[in-house]
C-alpha positions as CSV (number, residue, x, y, z in Angstrom):
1,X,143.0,70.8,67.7
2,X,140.3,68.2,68.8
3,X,140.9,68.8,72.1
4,X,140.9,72.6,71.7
5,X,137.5,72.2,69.7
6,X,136.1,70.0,73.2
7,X,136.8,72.6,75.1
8,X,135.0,74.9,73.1
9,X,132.2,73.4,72.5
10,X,132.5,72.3,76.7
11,X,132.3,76.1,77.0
12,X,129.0,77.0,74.6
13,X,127.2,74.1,76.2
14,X,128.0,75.5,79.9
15,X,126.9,78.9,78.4
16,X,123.6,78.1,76.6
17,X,122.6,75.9,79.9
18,X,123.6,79.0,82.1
19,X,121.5,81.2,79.6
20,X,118.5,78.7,79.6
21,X,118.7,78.4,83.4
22,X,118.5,82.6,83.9
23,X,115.9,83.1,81.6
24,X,113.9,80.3,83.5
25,X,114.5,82.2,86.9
26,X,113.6,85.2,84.8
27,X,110.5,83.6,83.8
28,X,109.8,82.3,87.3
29,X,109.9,86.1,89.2
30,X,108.2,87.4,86.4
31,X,105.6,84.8,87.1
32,X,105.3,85.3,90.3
33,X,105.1,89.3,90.1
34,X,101.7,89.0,87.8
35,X,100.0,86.1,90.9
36,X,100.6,89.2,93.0
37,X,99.8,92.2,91.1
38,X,96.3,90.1,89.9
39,X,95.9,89.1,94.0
40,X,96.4,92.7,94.8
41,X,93.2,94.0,92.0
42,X,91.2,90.9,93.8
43,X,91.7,92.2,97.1
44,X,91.0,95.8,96.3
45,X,87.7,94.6,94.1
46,X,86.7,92.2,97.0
47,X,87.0,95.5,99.9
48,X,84.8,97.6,97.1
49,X,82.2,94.6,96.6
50,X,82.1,94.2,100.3
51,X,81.3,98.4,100.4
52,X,79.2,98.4,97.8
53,X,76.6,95.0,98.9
54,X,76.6,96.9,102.4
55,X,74.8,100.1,101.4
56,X,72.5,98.1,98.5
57,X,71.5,95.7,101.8
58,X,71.3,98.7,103.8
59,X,70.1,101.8,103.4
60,X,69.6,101.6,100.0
61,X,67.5,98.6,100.0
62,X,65.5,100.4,102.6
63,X,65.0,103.6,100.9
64,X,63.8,102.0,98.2
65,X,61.2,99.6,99.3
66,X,59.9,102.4,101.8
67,X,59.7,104.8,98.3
68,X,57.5,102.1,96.4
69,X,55.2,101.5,100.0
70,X,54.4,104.9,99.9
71,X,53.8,105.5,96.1
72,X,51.9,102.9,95.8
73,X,49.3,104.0,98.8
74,X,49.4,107.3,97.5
75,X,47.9,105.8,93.5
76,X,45.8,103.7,95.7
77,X,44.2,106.2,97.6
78,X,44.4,108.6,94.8
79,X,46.2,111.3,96.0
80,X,48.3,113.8,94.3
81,X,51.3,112.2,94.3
82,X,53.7,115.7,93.1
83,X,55.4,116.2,96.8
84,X,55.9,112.8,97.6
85,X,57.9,112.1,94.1
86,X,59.9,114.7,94.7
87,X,60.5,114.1,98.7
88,X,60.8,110.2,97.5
89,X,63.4,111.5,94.9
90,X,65.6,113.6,97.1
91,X,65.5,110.3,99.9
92,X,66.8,107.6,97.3
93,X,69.6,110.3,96.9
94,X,71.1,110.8,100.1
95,X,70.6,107.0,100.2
96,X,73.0,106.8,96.8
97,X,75.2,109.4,98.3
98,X,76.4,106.8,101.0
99,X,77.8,104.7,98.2
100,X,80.4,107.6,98.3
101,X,81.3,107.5,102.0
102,X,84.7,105.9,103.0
103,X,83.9,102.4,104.6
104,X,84.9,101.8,108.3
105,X,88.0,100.8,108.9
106,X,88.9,97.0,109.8
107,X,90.2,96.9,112.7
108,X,93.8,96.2,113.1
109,X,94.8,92.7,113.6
110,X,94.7,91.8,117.2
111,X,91.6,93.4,117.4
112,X,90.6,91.4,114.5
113,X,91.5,88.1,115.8
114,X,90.3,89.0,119.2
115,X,87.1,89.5,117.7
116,X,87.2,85.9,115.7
117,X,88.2,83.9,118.9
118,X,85.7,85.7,121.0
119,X,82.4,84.9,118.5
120,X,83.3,81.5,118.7
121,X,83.9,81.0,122.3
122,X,82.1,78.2,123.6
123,X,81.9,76.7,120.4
124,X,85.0,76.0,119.0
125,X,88.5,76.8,120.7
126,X,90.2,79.3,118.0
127,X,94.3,80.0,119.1
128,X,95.8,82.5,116.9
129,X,99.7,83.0,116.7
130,X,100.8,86.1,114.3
131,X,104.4,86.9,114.2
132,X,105.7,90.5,114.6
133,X,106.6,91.3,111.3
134,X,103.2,90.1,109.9
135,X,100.9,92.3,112.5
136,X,103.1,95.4,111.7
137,X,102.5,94.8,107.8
138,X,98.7,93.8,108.0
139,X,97.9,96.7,110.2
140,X,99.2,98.9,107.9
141,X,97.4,97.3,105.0
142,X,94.0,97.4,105.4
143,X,93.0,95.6,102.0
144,X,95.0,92.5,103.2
145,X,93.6,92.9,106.9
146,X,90.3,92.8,105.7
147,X,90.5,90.1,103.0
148,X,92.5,87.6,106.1
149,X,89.5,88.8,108.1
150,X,86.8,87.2,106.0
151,X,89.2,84.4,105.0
152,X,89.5,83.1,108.8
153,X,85.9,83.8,109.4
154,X,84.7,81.5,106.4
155,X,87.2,79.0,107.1
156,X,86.5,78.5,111.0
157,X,82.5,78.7,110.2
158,X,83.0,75.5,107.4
159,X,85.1,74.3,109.8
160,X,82.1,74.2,112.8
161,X,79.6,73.9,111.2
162,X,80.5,71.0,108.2
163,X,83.0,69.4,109.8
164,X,82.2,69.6,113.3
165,X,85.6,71.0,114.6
166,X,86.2,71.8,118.0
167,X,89.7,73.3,118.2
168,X,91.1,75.6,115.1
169,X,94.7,76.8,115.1
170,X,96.0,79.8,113.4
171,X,99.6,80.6,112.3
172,X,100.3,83.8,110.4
173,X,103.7,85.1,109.4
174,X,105.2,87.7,107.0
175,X,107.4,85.7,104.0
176,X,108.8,88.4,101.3
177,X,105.6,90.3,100.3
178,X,103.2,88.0,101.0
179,X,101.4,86.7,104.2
180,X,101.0,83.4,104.3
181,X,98.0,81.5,106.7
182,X,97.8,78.3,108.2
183,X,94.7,77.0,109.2
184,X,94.9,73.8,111.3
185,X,91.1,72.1,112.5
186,X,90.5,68.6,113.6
187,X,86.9,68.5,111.5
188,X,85.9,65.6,109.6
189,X,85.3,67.7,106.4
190,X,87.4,70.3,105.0
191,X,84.9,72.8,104.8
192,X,86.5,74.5,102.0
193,X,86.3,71.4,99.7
194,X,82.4,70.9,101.2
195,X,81.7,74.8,100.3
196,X,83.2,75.5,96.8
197,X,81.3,79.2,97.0
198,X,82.0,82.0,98.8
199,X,85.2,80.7,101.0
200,X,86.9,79.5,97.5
201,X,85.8,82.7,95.8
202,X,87.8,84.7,98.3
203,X,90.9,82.8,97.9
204,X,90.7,82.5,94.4
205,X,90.4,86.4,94.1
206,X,92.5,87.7,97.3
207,X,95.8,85.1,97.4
208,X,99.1,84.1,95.0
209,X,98.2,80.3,95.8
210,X,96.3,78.1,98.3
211,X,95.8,74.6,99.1
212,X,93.2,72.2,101.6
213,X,94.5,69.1,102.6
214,X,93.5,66.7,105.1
215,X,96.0,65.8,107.7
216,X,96.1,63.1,109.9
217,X,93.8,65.0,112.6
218,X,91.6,67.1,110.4
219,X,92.3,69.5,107.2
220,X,95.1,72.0,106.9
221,X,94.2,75.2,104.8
222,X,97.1,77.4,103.5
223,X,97.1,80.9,101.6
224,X,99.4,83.4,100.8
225,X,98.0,86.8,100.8
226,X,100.2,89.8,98.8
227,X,100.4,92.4,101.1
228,X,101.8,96.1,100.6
229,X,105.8,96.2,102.2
């Protein structure tokens, strides 16, 4: 009987630890499935904030200030200011109306690291390596494409300019849903940890995780971006 009743109570131990160690898995995926949902709503708010500062620096902005120029000689010169308001009026809305255009496309990713090596040629030497998988998946995700984009271009400009690097190495590859970057520099400074603004805001808002560490030849960022399958 006390041998029988071991074996029992063998088998409800097993059972309960089993139980325990699925619900932590369970816990673990489920986890990881909000980081990317809430990486995902970054990216797509960081594309519209990135739409939406264009036009109010553009076009906008210049609509605007050239409205109040001209209103403001009109009052001074005393004029009647009746056709102006309403030609002033109708400008400022085909300047709004842009707000409502679809914003050019990022290019796709070759192009898009072409582009990043070439600005800093003669600067810094940039090498890129992206696998297959990864360029297929990027360039058909342009949210992801363009939230790499301006995570590679703050990264290499900290980089340069705060920690005087010379030679950047990129390494992107496709792992489950995500994309995950490797930035290699030989800079003294990590230029994320020397800029805790705009670079770390992207990051923050646009990747599941990241990490800046130094290395024994300069600073090693990683991210992991979610991207659409």
């Amino acid at each position: 009987m006390v041998t029988c009743a071991i074996g029992w109570l063998l088998a409800i131990t097993r059972a309960v630890n089993g139980q325990h160690r699925t619900d932590e898995e369970l816990l673990a995926a489920r986890e990881l499935s909000l980081r990317w949902q809430v990486a995902r709503v970054g990216q797509v708010q960081w594309h519209q904030q990135k739409a939406l500062s264009r036009a109010l620096h553009g076009p906008i902005q210049g609509a605007v200030t050239a409205a109040a120029m001209r209103l403001d000689e009109a009052v001074r010169a005393g004029t009647d200011a009746t056709a102006l308001v309403a030609e002033t009026r109708d400008e400022l809305r085909a300047a709004v109306s842009l707000l409502e255009e679809k914003p050019d496309a990022t290019p796709g990713m070759v192009s898009t690291l072409d582009l990043i090596i070439g600005t800093w040629q003669g600067v810094c030497r940039v090498v890129a390596a992206t696998t297959p998988d990864a360029t297929a998946a990027l360039d058909n995700d342009e949210l992801c494409r363009s939230c790499l984009r301006d995570v590679l271009i703050d990264a290499i400009s900290n980089a340069v300019r705060h920690g005087d690097a010379s030679i950047v190495d990129i390494s992107i590859s496709l792992v489950g849903d995500e994309v995950l970057v490797r930035v290699r520099d030989n800079g003294a400074t990590s230029g994320t940890a020397a800029i805790p603004g705009l670079g770390t805001r992207i990051l923050d808002e646009c990747s599941t995780r990241w990490s800046s560490e130094a290395t024994d030849d300069g600073y090693l960022l990683t991210a992991s971006l979610p991207v659409m399958p």
